[in-house]
C-alpha positions in Angstrom: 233.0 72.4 167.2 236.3 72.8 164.8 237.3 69.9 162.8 239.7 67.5 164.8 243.0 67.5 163.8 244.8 64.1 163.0 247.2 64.5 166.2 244.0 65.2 168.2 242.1 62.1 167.3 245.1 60.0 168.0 245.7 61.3 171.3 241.9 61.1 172.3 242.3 57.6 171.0 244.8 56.5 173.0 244.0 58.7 176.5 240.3 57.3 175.9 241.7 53.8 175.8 244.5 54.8 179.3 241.0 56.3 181.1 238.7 53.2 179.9 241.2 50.6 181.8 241.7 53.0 184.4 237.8 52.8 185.2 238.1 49.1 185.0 240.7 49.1 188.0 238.5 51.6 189.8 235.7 49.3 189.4 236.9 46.8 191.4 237.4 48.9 194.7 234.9 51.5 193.9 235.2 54.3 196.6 231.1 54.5 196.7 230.5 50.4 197.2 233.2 48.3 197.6 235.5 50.2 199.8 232.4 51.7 202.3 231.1 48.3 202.4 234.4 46.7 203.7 235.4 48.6 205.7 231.8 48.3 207.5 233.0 44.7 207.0 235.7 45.4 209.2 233.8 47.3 212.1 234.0 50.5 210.5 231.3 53.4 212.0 230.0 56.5 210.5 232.5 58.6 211.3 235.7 56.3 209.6 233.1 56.0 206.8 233.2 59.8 207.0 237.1 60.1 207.0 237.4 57.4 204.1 235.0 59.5 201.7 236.8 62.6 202.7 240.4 61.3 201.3 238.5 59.9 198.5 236.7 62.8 197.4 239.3 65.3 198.2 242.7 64.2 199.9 244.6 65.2 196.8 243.2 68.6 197.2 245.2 69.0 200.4 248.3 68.9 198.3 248.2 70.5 195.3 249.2 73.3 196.0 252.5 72.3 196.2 252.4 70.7 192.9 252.6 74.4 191.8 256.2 74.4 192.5 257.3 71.2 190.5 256.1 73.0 187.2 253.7 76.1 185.8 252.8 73.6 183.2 252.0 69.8 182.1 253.9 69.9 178.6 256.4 67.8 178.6 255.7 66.1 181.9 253.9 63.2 180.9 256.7 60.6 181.8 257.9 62.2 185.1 253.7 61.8 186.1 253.6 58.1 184.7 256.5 57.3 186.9 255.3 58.9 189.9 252.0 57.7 189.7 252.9 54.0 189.3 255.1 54.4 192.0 252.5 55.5 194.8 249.5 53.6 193.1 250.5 50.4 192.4 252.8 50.0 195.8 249.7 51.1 198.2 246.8 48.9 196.3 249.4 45.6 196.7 250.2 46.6 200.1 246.2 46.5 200.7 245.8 42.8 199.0 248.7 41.6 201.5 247.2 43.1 204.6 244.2 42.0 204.2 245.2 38.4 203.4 247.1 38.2 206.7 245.3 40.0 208.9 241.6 39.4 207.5 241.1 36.0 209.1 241.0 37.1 212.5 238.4 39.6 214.4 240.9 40.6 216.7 242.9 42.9 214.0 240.0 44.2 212.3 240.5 47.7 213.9 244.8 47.5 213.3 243.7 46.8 209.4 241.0 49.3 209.1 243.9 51.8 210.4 246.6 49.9 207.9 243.6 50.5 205.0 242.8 54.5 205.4 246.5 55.2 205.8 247.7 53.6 202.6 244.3 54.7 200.8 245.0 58.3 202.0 248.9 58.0 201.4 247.8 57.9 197.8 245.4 60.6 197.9 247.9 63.0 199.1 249.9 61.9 197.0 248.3 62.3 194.1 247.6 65.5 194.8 251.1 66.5 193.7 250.7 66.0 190.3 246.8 66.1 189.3 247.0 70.0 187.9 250.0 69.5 186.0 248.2 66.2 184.4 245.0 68.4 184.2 247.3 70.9 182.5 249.1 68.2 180.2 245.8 66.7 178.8 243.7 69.6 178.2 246.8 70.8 176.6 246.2 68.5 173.4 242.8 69.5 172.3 241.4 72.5 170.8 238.9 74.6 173.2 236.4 73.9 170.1 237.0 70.2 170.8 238.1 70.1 174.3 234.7 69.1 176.0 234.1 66.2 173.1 237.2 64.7 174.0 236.6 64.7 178.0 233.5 63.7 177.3 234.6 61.0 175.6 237.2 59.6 177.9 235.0 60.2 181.0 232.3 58.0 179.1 234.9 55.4 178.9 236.3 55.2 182.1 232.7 54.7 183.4 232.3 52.2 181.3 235.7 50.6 182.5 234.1 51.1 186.2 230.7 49.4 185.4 232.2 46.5 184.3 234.9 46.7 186.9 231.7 46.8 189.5 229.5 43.5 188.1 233.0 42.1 188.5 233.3 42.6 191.9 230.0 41.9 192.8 230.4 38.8 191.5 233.7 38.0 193.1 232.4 39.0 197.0 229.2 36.7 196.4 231.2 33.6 195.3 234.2 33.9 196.9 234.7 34.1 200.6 236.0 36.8 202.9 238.2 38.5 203.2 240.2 36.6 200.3 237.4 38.0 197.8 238.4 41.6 198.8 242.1 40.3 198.5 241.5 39.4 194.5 239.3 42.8 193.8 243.1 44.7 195.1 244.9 42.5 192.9 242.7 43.2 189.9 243.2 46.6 190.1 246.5 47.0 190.4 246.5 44.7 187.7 244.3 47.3 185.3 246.0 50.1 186.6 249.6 49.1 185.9 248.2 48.3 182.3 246.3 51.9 182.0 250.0 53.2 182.3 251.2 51.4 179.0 248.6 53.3 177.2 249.2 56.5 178.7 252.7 56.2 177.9 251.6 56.5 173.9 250.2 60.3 174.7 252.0 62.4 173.4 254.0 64.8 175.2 252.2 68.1 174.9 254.7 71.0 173.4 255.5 74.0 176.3 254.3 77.3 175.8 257.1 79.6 174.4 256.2 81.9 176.8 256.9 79.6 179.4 260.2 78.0 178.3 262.0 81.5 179.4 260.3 81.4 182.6 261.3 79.8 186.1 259.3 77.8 188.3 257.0 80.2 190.0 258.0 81.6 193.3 255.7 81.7 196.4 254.6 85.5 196.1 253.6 84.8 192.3 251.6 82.2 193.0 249.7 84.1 195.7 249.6 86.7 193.1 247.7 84.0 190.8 245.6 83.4 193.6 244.2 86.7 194.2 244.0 87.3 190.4 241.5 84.3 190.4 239.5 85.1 193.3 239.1 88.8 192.2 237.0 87.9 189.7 233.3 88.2 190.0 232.1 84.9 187.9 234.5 82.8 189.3 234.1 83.6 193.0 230.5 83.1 192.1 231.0 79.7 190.8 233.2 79.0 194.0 230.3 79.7 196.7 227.9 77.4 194.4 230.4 74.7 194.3 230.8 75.2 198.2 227.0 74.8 198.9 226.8 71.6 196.3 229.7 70.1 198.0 228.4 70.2 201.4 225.3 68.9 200.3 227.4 66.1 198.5 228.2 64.5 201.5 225.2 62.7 201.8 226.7 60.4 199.1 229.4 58.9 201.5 226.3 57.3 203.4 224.6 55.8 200.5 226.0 52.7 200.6 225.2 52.4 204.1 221.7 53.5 204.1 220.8 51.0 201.9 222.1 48.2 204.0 220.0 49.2 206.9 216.6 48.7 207.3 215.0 52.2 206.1 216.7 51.3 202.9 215.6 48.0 202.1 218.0 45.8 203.8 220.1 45.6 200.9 222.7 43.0 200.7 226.6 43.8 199.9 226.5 42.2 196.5 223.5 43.9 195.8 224.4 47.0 196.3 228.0 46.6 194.3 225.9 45.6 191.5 223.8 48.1 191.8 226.6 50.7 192.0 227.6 49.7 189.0 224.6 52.0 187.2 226.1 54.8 188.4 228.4 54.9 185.5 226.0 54.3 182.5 224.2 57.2 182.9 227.6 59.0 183.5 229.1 57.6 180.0 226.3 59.2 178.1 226.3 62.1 179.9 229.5 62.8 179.9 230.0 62.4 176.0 226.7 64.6 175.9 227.6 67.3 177.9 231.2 67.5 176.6 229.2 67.9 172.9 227.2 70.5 174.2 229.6 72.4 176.1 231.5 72.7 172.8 228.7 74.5 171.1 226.9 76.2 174.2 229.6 76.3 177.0 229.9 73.9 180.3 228.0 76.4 182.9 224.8 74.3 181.4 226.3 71.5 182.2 227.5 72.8 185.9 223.9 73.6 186.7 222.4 70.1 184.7 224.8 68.2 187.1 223.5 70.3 190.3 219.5 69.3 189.7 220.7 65.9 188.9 222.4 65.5 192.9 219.2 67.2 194.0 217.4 64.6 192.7 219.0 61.5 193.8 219.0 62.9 197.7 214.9 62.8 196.9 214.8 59.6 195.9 217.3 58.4 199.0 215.0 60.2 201.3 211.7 59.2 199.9 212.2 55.7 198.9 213.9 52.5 200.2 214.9 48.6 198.1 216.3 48.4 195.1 214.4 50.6 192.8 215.0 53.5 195.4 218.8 52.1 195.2 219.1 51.9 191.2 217.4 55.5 190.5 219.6 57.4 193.1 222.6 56.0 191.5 220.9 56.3 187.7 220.9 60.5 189.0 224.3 60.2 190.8 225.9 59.2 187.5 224.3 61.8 186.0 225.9 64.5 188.8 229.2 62.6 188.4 229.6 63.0 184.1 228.7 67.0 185.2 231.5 66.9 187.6 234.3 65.5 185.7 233.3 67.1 182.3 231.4 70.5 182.7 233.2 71.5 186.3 236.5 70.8 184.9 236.2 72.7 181.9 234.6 75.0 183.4 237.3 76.0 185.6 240.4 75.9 182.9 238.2 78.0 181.1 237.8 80.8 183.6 241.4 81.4 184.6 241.7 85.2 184.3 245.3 85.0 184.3 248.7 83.1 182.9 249.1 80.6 185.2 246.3 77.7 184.9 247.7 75.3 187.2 247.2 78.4 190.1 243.7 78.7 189.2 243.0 75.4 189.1 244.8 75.0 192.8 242.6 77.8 194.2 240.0 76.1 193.4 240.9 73.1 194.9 241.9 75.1 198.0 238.8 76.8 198.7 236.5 73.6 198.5 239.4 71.2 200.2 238.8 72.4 204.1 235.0 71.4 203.7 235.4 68.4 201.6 237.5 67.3 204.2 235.9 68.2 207.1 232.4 67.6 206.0 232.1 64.0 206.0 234.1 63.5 209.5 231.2 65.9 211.0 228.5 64.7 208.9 229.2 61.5 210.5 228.9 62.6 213.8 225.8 64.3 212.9 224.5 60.4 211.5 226.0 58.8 214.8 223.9 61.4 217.4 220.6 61.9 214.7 220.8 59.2 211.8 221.0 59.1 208.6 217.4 60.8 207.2 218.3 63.9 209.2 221.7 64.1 207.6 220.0 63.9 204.2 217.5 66.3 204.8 220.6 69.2 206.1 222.2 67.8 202.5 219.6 68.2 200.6 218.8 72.0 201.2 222.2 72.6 201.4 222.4 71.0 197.5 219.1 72.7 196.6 220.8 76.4 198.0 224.0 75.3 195.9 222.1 74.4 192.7 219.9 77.8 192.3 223.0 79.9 193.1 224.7 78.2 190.6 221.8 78.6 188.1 221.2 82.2 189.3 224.3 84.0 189.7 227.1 82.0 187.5 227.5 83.2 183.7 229.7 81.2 180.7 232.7 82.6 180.6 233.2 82.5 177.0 230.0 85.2 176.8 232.4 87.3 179.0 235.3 86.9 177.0 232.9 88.8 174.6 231.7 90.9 176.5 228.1 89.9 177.3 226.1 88.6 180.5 223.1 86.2 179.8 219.9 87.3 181.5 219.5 86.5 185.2 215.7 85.4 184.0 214.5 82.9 182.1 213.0 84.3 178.4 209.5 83.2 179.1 209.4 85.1 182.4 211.3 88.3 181.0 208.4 88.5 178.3 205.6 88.0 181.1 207.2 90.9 182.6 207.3 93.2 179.3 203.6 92.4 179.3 202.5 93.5 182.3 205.1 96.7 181.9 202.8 97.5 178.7 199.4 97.1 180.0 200.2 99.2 183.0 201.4 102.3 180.4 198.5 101.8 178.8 
């Protein structure tokens, strides 16, 4: 870990403090709780459930490729993102508070509002998408590589800190205040939060653009497919890729969470409860994130991409094996611990494997390859729940995540050993030396 410079620390200072608020606001409609939980509210089934946690967890995938076009870099973006973003964010979550004050009263439009809901929640997905490489780009920009998984470590730790106490929030506010106006005061609240996240991103600085790149053009079509192929050639990261395909799928047993827990093999868990109990999902993620950012400094993020594959593993266990609120608590204590691994190791991860010039193309392809079956995936998983339930449905996600964790542990190297020209060994030390054993009793 190199020694922070004093531009550094006052950019992670402020960022940390945009990202903490920013979790606030996303506490209040927390895609995992609140959101799945209203729209069941609303006469949602498992297949809208589905569709919600597929714009959730990857609409702005759909779209980032054409991000590429807008800029090969985030230097110098910053306040063409922070317009753009307010723009779309704030307008959509407003938009939600007013429809659901007017139509929320009265059965009959539940099914015109859930359609009103998903459109502007995946308007902003989409639209996000635009922008989130070059904003990738622009942040990761600021730091040192030596100091790089600190800082996102230290910023995801906020932000799900922000979301925690966004969460007890809006537990609170849908036990003691009546629907649907209680869902009408969690929108407000975050728009609230994330308008004020804005005014302390606005205090990051700008990033300065590569000289290479202030002689360049935006890239064409054929240079960015170029890029593509570049990043796909090589060996590690196409390895990673077909790991994080296998995790993904399995992932989707996550959209259903929520709404296994409500039901009778999971406890009969009330809405409130479950909000509040959503809201451990971001402890464990604060401490690991700022722990696995450390140690990805020192020992690289692939230990961290393979620590945050177990930990998913492990919470689909306990969904499957237990039910109430201790069943509840411990699958999201794991979750968090899969989400810090997400956000801090994978990221990295991937900005650090680019084999090429052109970051924000890597970090598209990425996006492209796991977009079709992040999308896809929960619309058919909840067919599969509608026609076998939900215990089924785990048990496909689990060996799916189980596949996707041991490829990742067996077949993925750090890509700073590469950079140097070494491969760790495919086996674990303790078995490599059982081996040399029996090697040397059989030549003797």
């Amino acid at each position: 870990m190199a020694e922070m410079l004093p531009k550094e620390r006052q950019n992670a200072a402020r960022y940390t403090l945009g990202e903490g608020i920013w979790g606030l606001g996303m506490g209040f409609i927390a895609p995992l709780t609140v959101m799945p939980l209203l729209l069941r509210e609303l006469g949602a089934g498992p297949v809208e459930l589905g569709l919600f946690y597929s714009m959730a967890s990857a609409g702005f995938l759909l779209t980032q490729p054409f991000g590429l076009f807008i800029s090969r870099h985030g230097a110098g973006k910053k306040s063409f993102m922070l317009y753009f973003n307010a723009s779309v964010t704030l307008p959509v979550f407003l938009f939600m508070a007013a429809i659901l004050l007017f139509l929320g009263g009265n059965e009959h439009h539940f099914r015109l509002l859930r359609t009103f809901l998903l459109s502007a929640f995946s308007l902003r997905m989409l639209s996000i998408g635009l922008i989130l490489p070059i904003w990738q780009d622009w942040v990761y920009g600021l730091f040192q590589t030596q100091n790089r998984g600190l800082v996102t470590g230290l910023y995801a730790a906020f932000s799900a800190l922000g979301v925690m106490a966004g969460t007890f929030a809006a537990s609170y506010i849908r036990q003691t205040v009546p629907f649907p106006n209680s869902y009408v005061v969690l929108f407000l609240a975050a728009s609230f939060f994330f308008a004020l996240s804005f005014t302390a991103f606005s205090s990051v600085e700008q990033g300065i653009v590569p000289i290479e790149a202030q002689y360049l053009k935006r890239p064409g079509l054929k240079e960015i497919i170029h890029r593509f192929s570049l990043s796909l050639r090589d060996t590690n990261f196409l390895n990673y890729l077909i790991g994080r395909l296998l995790l993904t799928a399995g992932g989707v047993a996550i959209a259903f969470y929520a709404l296994y827990f409500q039901g009778e093999a999971g406890g009969s868990l009330s809405e409130s409860t479950i909000i509040a109990l959503g809201a451990f999902i971001m402890l464990p993620q604060a401490v690991s994130s700022y722990w696995l950012g450390q140690i990805g400094d020192r020992r690289g993020h692939r230990w961290g991409v393979v620590f945050g594959a177990f930990a998913q593993v492990a919470s689909i266990v306990v969904v499957m094996a237990g039910s109430g609120i201790i069943a509840c608590l411990l699958s999201f204590l794991l979750l968090g611990m899969a989400y810090a691994a997400g956000w801090v190791s994978h990221q990295n991860f991937i900005y650090e494997t680019c084999p090429h010039d052109n970051r924000l193309a890597h970090i598209t392809i990425s996006s492209l390859v796991l977009s079709p079956l992040l999308i896809f995936m929960p619309i058919g998983a909840g067919s599969i729940v509608s026609a076998v339930g939900i215990k089924w449905t785990m048990a496909i996600c689990l060996f799916l995540s189980i596949i996707g964790a041991l490829y990742l542990l067996f077949f993925v190297d750090e890509p700073r050993l590469l950079i140097l020209g070494r491969r760790r060994k495919k086996l674990p030390s303790w078995l490599l030396r059982q081996f040399r054993k029996e090697g040397e009793k059989t030549i003797l």
